[in-house]
N, C-alpha and C positions, 0 to 999 in steps of 0.2 A: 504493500500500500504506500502511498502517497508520493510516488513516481511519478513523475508529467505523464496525462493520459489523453489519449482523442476519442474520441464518440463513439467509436467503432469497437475500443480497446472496453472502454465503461461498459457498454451492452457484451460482451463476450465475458469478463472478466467476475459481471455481474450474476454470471450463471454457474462461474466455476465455485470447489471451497473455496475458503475464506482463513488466512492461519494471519499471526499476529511475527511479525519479525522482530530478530532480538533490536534492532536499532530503531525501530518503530517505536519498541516500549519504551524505550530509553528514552527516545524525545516524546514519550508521552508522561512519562515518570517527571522526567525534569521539570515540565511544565504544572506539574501539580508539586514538587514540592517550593518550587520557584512561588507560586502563587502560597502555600501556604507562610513563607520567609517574608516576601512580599505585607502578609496582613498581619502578621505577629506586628511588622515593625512599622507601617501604616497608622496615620492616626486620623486621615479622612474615611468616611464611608467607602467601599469598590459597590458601584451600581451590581444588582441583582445579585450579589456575594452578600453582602450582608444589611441589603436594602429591600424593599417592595419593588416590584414590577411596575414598568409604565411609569403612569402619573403617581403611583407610589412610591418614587425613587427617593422620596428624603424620609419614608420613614425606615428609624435603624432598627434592625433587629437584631434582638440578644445571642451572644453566641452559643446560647444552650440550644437556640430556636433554628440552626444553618439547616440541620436537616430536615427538620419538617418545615420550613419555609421551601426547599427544593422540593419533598414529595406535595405539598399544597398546591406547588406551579403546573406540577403535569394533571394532576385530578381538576384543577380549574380551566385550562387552557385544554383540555381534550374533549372542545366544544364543538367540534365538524358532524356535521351531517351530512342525508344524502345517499345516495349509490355508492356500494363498497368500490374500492378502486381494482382492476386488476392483477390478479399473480405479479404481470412482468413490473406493471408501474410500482407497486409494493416492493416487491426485491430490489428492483434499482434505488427507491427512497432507502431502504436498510444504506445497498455497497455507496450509497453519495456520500450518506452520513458517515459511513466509514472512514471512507475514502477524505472527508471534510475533517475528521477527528484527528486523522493519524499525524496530521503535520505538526502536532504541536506546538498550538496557539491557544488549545481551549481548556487546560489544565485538567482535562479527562482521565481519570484512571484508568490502566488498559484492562483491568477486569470490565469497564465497564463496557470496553470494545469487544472482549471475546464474548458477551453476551451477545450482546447486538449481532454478533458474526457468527453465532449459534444457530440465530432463526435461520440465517441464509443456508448453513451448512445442515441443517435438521429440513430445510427445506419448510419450513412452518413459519408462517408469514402473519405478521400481524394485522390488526382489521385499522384497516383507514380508509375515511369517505372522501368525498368529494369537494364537499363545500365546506367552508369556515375558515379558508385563509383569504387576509387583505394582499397579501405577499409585501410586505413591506415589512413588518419586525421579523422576518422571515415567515416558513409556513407556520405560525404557532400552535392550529388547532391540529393540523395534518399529523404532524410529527408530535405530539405531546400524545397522540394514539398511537402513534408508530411505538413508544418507547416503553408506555403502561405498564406493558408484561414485564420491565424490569421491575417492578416495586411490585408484580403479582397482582395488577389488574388489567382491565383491556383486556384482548380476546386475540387468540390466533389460529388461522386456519393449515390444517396438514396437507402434504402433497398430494393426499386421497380426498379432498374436498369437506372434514370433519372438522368442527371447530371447536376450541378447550379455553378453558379459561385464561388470564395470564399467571391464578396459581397454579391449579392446575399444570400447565406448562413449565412452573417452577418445579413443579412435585416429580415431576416425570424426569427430573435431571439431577434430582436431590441437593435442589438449591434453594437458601434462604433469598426472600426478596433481598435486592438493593437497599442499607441506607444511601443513600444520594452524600457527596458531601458538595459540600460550595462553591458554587459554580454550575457543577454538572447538569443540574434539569435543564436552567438556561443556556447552558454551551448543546445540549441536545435538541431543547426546539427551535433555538435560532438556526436559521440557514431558510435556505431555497431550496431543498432538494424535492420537498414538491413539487415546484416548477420543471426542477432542471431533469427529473425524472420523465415528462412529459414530450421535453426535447431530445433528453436521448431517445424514449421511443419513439416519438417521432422521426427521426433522423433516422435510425433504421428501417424504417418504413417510407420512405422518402428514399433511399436509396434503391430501394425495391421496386418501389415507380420508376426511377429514372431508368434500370435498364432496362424495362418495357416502354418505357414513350416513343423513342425513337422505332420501335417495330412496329408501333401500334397506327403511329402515323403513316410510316413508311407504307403498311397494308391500305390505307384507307387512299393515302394519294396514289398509287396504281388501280386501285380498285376504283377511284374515281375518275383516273386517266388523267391525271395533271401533269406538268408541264415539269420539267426537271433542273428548267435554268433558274428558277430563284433562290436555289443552292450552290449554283457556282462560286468559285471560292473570288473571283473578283469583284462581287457582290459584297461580299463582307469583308474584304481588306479595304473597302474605306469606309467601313462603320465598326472596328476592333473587337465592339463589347468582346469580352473573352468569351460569355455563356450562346451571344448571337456564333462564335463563328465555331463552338463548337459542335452547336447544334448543327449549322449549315454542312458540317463535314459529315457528320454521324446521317445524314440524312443523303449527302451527295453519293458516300460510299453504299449505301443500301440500293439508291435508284440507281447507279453508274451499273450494277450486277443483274439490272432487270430486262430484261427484253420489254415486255410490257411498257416501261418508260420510254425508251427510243423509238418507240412508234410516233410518225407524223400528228401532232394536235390539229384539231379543229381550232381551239379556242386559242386567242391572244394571250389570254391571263386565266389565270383560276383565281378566284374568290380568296379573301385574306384569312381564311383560316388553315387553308394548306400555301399558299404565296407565302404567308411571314408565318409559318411554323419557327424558323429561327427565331427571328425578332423576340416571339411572343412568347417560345419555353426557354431561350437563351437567358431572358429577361430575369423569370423568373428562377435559372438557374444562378445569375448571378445574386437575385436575392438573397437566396437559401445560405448560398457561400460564407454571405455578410455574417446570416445567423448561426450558422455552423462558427464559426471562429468567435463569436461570442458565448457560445453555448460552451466551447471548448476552454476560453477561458475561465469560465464558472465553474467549469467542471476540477478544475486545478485550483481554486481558490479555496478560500479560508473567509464562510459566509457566518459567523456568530458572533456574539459581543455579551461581554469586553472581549478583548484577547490579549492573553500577558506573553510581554514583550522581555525572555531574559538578559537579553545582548542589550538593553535599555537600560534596565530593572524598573520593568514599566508596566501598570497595567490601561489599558487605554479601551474607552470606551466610543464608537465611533457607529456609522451606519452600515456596514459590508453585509447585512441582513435584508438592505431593502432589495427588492426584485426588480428594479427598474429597467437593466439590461436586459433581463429574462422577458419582462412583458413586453417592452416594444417592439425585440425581437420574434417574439411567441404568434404579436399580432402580424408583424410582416411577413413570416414565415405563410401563416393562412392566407394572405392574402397573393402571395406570390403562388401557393396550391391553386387557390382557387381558379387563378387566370388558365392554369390547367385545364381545369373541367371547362372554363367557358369556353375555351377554343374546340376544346374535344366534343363540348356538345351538337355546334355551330359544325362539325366534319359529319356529326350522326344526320344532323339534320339534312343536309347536302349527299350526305348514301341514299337515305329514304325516299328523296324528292323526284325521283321518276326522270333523271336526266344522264345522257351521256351512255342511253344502251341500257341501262339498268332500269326494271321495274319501280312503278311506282310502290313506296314502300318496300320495297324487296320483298314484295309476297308472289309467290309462286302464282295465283292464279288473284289478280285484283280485282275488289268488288267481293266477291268470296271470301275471300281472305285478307283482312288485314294487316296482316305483316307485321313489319316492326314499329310498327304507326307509335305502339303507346309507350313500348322502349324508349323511342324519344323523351315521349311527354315524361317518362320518371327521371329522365336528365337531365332536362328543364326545370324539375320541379329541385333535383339536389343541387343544381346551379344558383337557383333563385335562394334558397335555404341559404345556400355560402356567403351568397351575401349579405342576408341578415348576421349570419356569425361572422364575417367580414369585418363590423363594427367594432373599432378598437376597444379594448378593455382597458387599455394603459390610457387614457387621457382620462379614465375616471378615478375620480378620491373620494373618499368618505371622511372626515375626522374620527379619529377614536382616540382610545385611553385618554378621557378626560382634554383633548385637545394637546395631548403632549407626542400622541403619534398624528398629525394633522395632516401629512402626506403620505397615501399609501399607492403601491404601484396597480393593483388589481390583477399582478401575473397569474394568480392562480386560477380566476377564468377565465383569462386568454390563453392560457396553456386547459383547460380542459377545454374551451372552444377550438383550438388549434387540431383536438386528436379528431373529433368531428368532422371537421373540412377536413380530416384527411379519409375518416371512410368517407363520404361522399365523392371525392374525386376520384378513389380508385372505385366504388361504381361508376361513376360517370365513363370512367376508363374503359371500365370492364364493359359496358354500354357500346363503346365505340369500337372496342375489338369484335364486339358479337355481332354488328352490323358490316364492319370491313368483314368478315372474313364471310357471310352473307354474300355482301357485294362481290367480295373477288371470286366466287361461286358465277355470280352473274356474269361477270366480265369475261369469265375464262369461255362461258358456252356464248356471248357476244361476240367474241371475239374470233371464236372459232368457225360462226356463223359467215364470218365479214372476210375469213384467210387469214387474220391476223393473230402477229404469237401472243400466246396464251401462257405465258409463263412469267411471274416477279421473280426477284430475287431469289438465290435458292436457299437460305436461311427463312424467309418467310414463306417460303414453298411448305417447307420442314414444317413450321408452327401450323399455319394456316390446315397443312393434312393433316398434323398430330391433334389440331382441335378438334377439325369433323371430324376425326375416330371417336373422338369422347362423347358426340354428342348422342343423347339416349332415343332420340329422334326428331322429325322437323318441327316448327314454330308452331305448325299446329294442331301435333301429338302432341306437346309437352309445354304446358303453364308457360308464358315468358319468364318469371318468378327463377324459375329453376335454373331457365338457360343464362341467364342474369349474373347466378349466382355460380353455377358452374366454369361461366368466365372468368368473372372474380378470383374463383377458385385458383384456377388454371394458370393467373398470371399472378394473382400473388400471395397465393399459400394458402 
């Protein structure tokens, strides 16, 4: 633990055990006897060491009271509601917190790490919802449930889906609860890792789109019979973006391999959602990038307060808990997804519309049959949705604690609005594969109609036959519902 890590390392590492290293404890030891040197010899208050919380920070409390003032903050602050959160979002909040603990800033005991690194390794996960962080003192209500079961409350659920208590959970390991000593509740629920939990899974999920976009398109603009030159590479050497000119290659190399593309066009132009395919997912891949390297550096920080400082002899109380990177980025992220689904719905639309050889709707027999008519309309409708969740959550505050936290960031519903717009765009997605590979069905017996070849790329030749294998029968044997989700399925797990 507390190695420089990237997105990719956190979600992988997040799955593995979890052991405690000799130089971890050490700089986690230091920093707890550091702080205990620290307040013997101290004769001001240390905020939430031997103070109230919030707007309670000037009253002092007696040293007899360290400990139950720490177990008071997580039974108070374990206020979220709401939808339990997932397995994977739950484990990753455990390794952040870990991950956040071990660098030795937050004068944490490491007993108090190899608990916490118990559930991950027992695979028993503790119960945390949804809602009840501002994100700004960090997640307070998320994580004050994430920790409970160390003082033997709260609830955790086992790899088989059964849930026990947090004594229970003691009893089974023949452990006394946690006394907490001072500092610890508050070095536990300060942080982001609510938030930042949301963005690694996201990110891996986001990478999982990206290597399907570019085949998803690539089907739908042959199967539409577009034009190949608005991905030449001179096109985009004099507009640079990095994510425009990589899309324009990833897109050039797939047509450059098609027969179906070098057939003569009719049309001057195709429509701007296969024209600026670049433009429009380059865009938003250079978004993503932005908030990938913000996410990555959260992910290597040190998000709780105070944090003692021994190369100072300092203990210093500041804001590194508020989520304000997290939320702007959480909102930009969705909104960069989103331009996804809008363009991939706007190709769905343009397969169905009866143009260029292809059936109206791509129904086998029109009039009778409907076709993909209302596929559409559900891409539409998760289009439309996205951009109500679209609506930043970072430019809202609330005041709380008595008006002594008066700015908070609201990342933790932009990061659980963020996981949202990401299923909608991979149906949307999935929406658009179901209809290209429809269409390039059409095109291929169009085409063979006309003498013209009948063959794309051969990596999407591959996909495109490996999907009709799967499918259980045509549109209208089988529910759209099904085939919907079979797509889904099929491109991304």
């Amino acid at each position: 633990m507390s190695k420089p890590l990237n997105l990719n390392q956190a979600w992988v590492q997040s799955q593995e055990a979890i052991e405690l290293s000799a130089d971890v404890r050490q700089r986690m030891q230091d920093s707890v006897d550091f702080l205990k040197r620290y307040l013997e010899a101290a004769e001001a208050p240390v905020y939430g060491v031997n103070t109230g919380f919030g707007s309670l920070q000037n009253v002092r409390v007696p040293d007899d009271q360290l400990s139950e003032l720490q177990r008071n903050l997580l039974i108070t602050h374990a206020a979220g509601t709401g939808e339990v959160l997932s397995r994977d979002l739950r484990r990753l909040m455990v390794y952040l917190k870990l991950q956040n603990m071990s660098q030795g800033y937050s004068a944490l005991r490491p007993i108090v790490f190899e608990r916490l690194a118990a559930m991950l390794n027992q695979d028993c996960l503790p119960r945390v919802t949804q809602q009840g962080s501002l994100g700004a003192s960090g997640d307070l209500a998320p994580l004050a449930q994430m920790v409970l079961p160390l003082i033997g409350e709260g609830q955790l659920e086992t790899a088989d889906g059964k849930w026990m208590s947090g004594a229970e959970w003691l009893q089974s390991n023949a452990w006394e609860p946690l006394l907490l000593m001072p500092k610890e509740a508050l070095a536990l629920i300060n942080g982001t890792q609510f938030m930042l939990s949301h963005a690694v899974l996201t990110h891996k999920r986001i990478e999982r789109m990206g290597a399907q976009l570019p085949l998803i398109a690539a089907l739908s603009a042959d199967a539409f019979d577009c034009r190949p030159e608005p991905f030449e590479a001179p096109l985009h050497r004099i507009r640079p973006h990095h994510g425009q000119v990589h899309v324009a290659q990833q897109m050039r190399e797939l047509l450059a391999q098609s027969p179906m593309a070098a057939l003569p066009k009719k049309q001057v132009q195709d429509p701007y959602s296969f024209r600026c395919i670049p433009q429009v997912h380059g865009a938003s891949w250079d978004a993503l990038n932005h908030c990938f390297s913000v996410w990555e550096t959260e992910l290597n920080a040190v998000t709780d307060n105070p944090n003692v400082f021994e190369e100072e002899n300092r203990v210093l109380s500041g804001g590194n808990f508020h989520g304000q990177p997290l939320a702007l980025t959480l909102d930009y992220a969705a909104m960069a997804l989103a331009e996804w689904a809008n363009i991939s719905e706007r190709r769905t639309y343009l397969l169905i519309g009866g143009q260029r050889g292809l059936k109206p709707y791509l129904a086998d027999d029109p009039g009778l049959d409907s076709g993909y008519m209302i596929a559409q309309y559900s891409a539409a409708a998760l289009v439309s949705q996205n951009k109500q969740l679209c609506t930043p959550a970072s430019v809202d505050s609330i005041v709380s604690s008595n008006g002594q936290e008066d700015h908070v960031s609201m990342g933790a519903n932009a990061a659980t609005k963020l996981l949202r717009v990401v299923d909608n765009v991979e149906r949307v997605l999935a929406i658009e594969w179901l209809t290209a590979c429809k269409a390039m069905g059409q095109r291929k017996a169009y085409n063979q109609s006309q003498g013209l070849a009948d063959q794309t790329n051969p990596e999407l030749e591959a996909k495109w036959a490996e999907f009709e294998a799967l499918m259980p029968g045509t549109h209208q044997d089988i529910p759209m519902e099904t085939l919907i989700e079979l797509s889904r399925s099929y491109l991304f797990g």
